[in-house]
C-alpha positions in Angstrom: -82.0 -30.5 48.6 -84.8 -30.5 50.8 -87.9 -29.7 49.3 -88.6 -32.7 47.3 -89.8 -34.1 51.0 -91.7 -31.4 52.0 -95.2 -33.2 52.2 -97.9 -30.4 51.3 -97.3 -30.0 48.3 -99.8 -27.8 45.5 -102.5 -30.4 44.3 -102.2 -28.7 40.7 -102.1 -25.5 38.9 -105.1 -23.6 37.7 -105.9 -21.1 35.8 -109.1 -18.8 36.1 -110.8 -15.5 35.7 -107.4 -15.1 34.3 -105.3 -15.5 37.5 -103.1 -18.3 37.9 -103.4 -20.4 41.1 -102.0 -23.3 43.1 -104.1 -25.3 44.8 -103.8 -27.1 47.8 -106.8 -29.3 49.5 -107.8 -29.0 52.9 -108.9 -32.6 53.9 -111.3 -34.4 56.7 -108.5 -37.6 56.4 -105.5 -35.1 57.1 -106.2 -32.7 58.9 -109.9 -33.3 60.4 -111.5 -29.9 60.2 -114.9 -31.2 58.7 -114.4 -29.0 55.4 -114.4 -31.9 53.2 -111.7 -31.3 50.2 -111.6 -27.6 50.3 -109.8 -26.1 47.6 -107.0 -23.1 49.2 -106.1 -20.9 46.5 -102.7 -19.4 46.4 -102.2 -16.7 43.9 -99.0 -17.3 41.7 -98.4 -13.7 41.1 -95.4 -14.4 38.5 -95.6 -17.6 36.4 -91.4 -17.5 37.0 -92.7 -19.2 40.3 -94.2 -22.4 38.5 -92.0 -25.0 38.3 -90.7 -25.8 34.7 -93.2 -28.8 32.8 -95.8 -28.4 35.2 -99.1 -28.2 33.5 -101.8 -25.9 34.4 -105.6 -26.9 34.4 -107.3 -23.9 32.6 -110.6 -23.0 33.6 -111.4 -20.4 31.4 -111.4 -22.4 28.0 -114.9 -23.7 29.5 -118.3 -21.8 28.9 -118.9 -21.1 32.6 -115.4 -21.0 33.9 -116.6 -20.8 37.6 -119.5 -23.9 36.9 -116.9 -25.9 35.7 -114.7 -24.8 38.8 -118.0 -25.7 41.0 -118.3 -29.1 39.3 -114.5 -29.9 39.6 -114.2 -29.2 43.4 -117.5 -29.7 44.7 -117.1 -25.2 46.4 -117.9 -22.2 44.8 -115.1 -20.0 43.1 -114.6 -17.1 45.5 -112.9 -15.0 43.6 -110.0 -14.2 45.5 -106.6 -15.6 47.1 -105.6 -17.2 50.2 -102.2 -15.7 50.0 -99.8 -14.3 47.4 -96.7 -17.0 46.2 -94.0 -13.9 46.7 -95.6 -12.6 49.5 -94.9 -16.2 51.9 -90.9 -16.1 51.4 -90.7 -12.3 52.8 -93.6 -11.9 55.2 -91.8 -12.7 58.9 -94.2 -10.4 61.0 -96.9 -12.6 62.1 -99.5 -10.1 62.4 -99.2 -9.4 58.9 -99.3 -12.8 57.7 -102.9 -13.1 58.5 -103.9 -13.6 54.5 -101.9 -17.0 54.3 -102.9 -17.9 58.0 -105.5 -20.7 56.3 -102.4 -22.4 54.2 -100.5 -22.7 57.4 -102.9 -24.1 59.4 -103.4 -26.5 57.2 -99.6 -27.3 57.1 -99.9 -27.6 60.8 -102.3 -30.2 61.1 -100.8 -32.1 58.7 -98.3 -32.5 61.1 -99.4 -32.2 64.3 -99.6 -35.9 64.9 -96.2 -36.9 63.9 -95.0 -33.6 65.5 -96.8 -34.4 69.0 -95.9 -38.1 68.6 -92.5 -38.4 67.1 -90.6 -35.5 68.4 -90.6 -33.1 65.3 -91.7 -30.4 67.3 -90.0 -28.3 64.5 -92.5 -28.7 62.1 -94.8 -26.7 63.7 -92.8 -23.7 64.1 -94.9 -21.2 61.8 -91.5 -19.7 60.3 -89.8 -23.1 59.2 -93.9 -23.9 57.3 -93.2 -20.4 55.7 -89.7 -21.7 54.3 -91.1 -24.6 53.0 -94.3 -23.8 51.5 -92.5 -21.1 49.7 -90.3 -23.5 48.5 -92.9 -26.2 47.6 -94.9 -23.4 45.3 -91.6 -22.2 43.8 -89.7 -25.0 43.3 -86.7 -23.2 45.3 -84.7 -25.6 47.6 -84.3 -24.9 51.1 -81.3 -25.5 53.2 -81.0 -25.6 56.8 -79.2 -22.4 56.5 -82.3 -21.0 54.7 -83.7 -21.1 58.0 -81.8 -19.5 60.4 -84.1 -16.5 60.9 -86.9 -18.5 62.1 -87.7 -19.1 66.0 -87.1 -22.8 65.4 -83.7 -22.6 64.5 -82.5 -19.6 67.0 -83.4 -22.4 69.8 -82.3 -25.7 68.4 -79.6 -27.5 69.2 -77.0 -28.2 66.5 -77.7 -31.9 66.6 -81.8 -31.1 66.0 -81.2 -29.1 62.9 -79.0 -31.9 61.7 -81.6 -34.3 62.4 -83.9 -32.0 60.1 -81.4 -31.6 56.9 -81.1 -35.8 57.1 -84.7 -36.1 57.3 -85.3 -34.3 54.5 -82.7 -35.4 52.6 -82.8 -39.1 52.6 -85.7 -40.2 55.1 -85.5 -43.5 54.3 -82.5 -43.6 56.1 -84.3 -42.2 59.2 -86.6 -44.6 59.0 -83.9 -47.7 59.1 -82.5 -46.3 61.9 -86.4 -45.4 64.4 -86.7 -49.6 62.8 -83.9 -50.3 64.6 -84.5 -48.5 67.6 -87.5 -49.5 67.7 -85.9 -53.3 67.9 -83.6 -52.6 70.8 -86.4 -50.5 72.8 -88.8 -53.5 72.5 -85.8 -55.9 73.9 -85.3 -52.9 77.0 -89.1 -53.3 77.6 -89.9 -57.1 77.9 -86.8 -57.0 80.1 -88.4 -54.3 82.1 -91.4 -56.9 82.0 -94.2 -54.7 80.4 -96.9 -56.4 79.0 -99.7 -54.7 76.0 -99.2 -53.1 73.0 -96.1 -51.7 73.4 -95.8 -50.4 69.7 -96.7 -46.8 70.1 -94.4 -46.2 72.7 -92.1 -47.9 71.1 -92.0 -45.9 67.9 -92.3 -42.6 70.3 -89.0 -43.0 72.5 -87.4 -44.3 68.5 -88.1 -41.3 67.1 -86.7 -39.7 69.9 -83.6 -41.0 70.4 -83.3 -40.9 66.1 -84.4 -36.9 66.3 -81.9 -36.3 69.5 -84.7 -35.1 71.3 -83.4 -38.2 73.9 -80.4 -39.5 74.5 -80.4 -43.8 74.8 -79.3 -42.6 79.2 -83.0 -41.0 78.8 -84.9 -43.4 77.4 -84.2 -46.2 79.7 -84.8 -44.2 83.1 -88.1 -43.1 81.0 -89.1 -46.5 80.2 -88.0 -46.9 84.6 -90.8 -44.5 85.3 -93.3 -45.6 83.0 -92.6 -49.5 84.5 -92.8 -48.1 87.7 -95.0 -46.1 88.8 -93.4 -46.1 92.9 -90.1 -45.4 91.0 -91.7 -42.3 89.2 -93.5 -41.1 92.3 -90.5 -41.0 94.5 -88.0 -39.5 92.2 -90.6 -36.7 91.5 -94.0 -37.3 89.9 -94.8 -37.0 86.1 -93.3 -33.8 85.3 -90.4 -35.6 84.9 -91.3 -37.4 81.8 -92.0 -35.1 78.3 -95.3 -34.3 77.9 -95.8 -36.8 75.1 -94.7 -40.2 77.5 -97.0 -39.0 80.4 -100.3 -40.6 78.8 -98.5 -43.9 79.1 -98.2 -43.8 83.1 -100.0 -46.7 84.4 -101.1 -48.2 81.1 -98.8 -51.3 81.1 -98.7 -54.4 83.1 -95.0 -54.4 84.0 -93.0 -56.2 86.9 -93.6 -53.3 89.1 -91.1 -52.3 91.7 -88.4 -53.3 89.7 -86.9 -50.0 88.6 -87.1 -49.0 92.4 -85.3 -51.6 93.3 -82.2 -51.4 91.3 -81.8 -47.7 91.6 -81.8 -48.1 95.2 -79.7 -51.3 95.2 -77.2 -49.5 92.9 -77.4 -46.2 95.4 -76.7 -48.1 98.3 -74.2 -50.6 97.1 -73.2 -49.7 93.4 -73.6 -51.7 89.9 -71.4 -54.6 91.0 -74.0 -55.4 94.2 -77.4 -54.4 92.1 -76.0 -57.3 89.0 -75.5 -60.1 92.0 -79.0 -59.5 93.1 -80.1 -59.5 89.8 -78.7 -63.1 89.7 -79.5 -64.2 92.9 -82.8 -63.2 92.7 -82.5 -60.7 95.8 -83.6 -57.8 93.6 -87.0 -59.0 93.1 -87.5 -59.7 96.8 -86.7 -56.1 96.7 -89.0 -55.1 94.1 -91.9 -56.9 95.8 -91.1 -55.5 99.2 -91.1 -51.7 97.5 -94.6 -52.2 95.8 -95.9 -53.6 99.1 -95.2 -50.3 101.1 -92.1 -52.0 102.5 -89.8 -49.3 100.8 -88.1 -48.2 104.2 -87.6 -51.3 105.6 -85.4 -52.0 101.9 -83.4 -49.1 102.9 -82.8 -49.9 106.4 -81.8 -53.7 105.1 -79.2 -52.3 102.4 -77.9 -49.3 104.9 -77.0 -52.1 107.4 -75.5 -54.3 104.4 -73.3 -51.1 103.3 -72.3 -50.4 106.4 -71.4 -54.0 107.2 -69.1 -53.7 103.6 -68.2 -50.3 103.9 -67.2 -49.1 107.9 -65.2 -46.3 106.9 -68.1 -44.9 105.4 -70.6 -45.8 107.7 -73.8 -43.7 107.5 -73.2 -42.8 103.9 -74.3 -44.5 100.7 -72.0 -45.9 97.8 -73.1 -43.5 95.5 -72.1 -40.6 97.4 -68.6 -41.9 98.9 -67.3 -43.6 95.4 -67.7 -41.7 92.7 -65.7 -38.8 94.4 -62.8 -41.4 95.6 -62.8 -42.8 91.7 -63.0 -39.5 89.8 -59.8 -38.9 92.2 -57.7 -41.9 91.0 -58.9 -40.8 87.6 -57.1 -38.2 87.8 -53.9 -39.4 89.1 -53.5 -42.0 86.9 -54.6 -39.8 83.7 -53.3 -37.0 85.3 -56.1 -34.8 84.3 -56.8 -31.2 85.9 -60.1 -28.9 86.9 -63.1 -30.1 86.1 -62.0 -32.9 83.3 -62.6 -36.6 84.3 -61.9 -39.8 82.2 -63.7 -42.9 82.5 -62.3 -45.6 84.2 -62.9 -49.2 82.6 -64.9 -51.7 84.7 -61.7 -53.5 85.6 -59.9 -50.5 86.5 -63.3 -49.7 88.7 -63.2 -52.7 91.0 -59.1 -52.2 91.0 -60.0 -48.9 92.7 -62.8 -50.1 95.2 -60.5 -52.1 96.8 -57.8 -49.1 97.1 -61.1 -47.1 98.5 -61.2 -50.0 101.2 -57.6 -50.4 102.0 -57.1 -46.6 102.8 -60.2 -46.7 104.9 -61.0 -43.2 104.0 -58.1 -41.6 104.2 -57.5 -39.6 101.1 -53.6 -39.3 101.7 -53.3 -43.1 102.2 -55.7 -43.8 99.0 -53.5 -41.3 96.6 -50.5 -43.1 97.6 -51.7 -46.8 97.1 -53.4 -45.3 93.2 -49.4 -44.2 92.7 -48.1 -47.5 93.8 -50.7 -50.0 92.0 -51.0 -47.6 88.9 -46.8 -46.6 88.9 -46.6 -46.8 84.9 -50.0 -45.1 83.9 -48.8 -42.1 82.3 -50.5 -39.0 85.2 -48.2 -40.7 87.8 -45.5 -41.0 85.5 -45.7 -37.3 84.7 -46.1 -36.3 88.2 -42.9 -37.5 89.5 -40.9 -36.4 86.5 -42.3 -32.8 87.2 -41.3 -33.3 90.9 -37.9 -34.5 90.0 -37.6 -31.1 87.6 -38.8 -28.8 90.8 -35.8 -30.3 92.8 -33.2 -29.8 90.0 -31.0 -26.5 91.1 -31.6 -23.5 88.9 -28.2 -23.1 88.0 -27.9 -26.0 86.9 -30.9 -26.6 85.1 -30.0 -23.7 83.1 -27.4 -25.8 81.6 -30.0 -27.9 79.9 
């Protein structure tokens, strides 16, 4: 049931002029339009659309109805309706939903912060406020399947509309989990050295990750760029970040140079290299070299030091030349096909690199030493049953 969180919400029920209304408030704190508390009307066309117990404030058992309306609001009675309640649930066109456009707008700014900020971008899709305002003036409860005619839905990804049902369903657990986000994303940044107020980032990139509008991979090369600006410049300039991170470009103190560093480190001579330096303190030699100008000059010094470690593949980087050789012994000793890789472990990783040296680049000489070294992993085992079968005669395989 989700409409028990659905935050606009009818202020109360009225009654004048003999028409029942809901009302709902159009306030300078939420939504700052500058109309003070402005009453929106919504006609409630049936009273079947009231929710049972709900008690309505009835204007007309006063002398002057529409004084005591005045008095009570602080606006003049108009007379007429913002919208109609049966008309929100069926109205989809959005040139004819022009008579509740005012409801909706209000719906909109009251979530145009958190949308803009914390990733709900959802909740400002006009046909998912439909759904739920419907809902919150009929008492009805939507489902995520209730929406599935609205733009929103037709280009969300399974995991977003997920995201959506939990939050509405139990957003206290939501929030446990953008707290402990938040936690671990604080740690990544005062190891990234950034120095401020961090918290609004913070909470942004939470949300994110909570919403699956980022994936953890995402958040730490965003956190790269924003701690770096060379970093961000080289690998392609702002459009790379969502448009709700850019406004934090160059508002952190932060050990600049860094994230350039270790991405180039790591390109040149791979995660094993970039974690020495990290210990050695080479990496910030690099990182102060980078955000001094001296960025080619770091390239030329880690293109000699590969080449120096790597002959066979002189010229090249590390993070061209390996990943193809590994992804190969992958799939000899998994004995995987096509397209479908598995992971080797870290252990199995540096098992390989030194394979990748012995055969000095020769790709027959390297499958033959991943058979030899990995002889009982179950794609080698397989492959030399299956060659054993191919040189079984016919006629006497048909025995079996």
């Amino acid at each position: 049931m989700l409409t028990d969180n659905f935050q606009l919400q009818p202020s109360e029920i009225i009654q004048i002029g003999g028409i029942t209304y809901a009302v709902f408030f159009d306030t300078d704190e939420e939504t700052g339009t500058g109309l003070g508390d402005f009453p929106i009307l919504a006609k409630v066309d049936s009273l079947s659309f009231i929710k049972p117990g709900t008690t309505i404030k009835n204007f007309d058992t006063e002398a002057d109805p529409e004084k005591a309306f005045a008095d009570y609001y602080g606006f003049v009675y108009r007379g007429h309706e913002d919208l109609l309640v049966s008309q929100i649930p069926t109205i989809t066109n959005i040139d004819q939903a022009k008579d509740y456009r005012s409801i909706l707008e209000v719906a909109e700014k009251l979530y145009e912060t958190k949308a803009n900020e914390k990733g709900y971008g959802w909740m400002l899709d006009t046909g998912v406020q439909v759904k739920f305002l419907a809902s919150a003036l009929t008492g009805n409860p939507v489902s995520v399947d209730d929406l599935s005619d609205t733009d929103w839905y037709n280009f969300s990804t399974p995991e977003q509309r997920d995201f959506m049902a939990e939050f509405f369903a139990d957003p206290s657990t939501i929030e446990d989990k953008v707290k402990a986000n938040i936690a671990a994303i604080r740690n990544r940044m005062y190891q990234e050295g950034f120095k401020g107020d961090t918290n609004a980032l913070a909470e942004i990139l939470a949300y994110g990750v909570v919403s699956r509008k980022y994936t953890s991979e995402q958040v730490d090369l965003y956190l790269s760029f924003i701690a770096d600006e060379t970093f961000l410049t080289i690998s392609g300039g702002e459009q790379l970040l969502p448009e709700e991170l850019r406004p934090f470009v160059n508002t952190f103190e932060t050990t600049r140079g860094q994230a350039s560093a270790r991405e180039t480190i790591k390109d040149y001579l791979g995660a094993d290299m970039l974690r020495t330096y990290e210990q050695n303190g080479k990496l910030l030699k690099y990182a102060g070299m980078i955000n001094n100008g001296q960025g080619q000059a770091v390239n030329n010094e880690l293109q000699a030091l590969h080449d120096n470690m790597y002959p066979s593949f002189k010229g090249s980087k590390y993070s061209l030349w390996n990943e193809f050789y590994t992804n190969r012994a992958s799939k000899i000793i998994n004995g995987t096909q096509g397209i479908e890789v598995v992971d080797l472990s870290e252990k199995d990783k540096a098992i390989v690199n030194d394979l990748i040296i012995d055969a000095k680049g020769d790709y027959n000489e390297f499958d033959k030493l991943v058979r030899k070294q990995y002889k009982d992993a179950p794609g080698v085992k397989n492959a030399i049953l299956g060659s054993m079968l191919t040189r079984v005669p016919q006629a006497v395989s048909g025995v079996f």
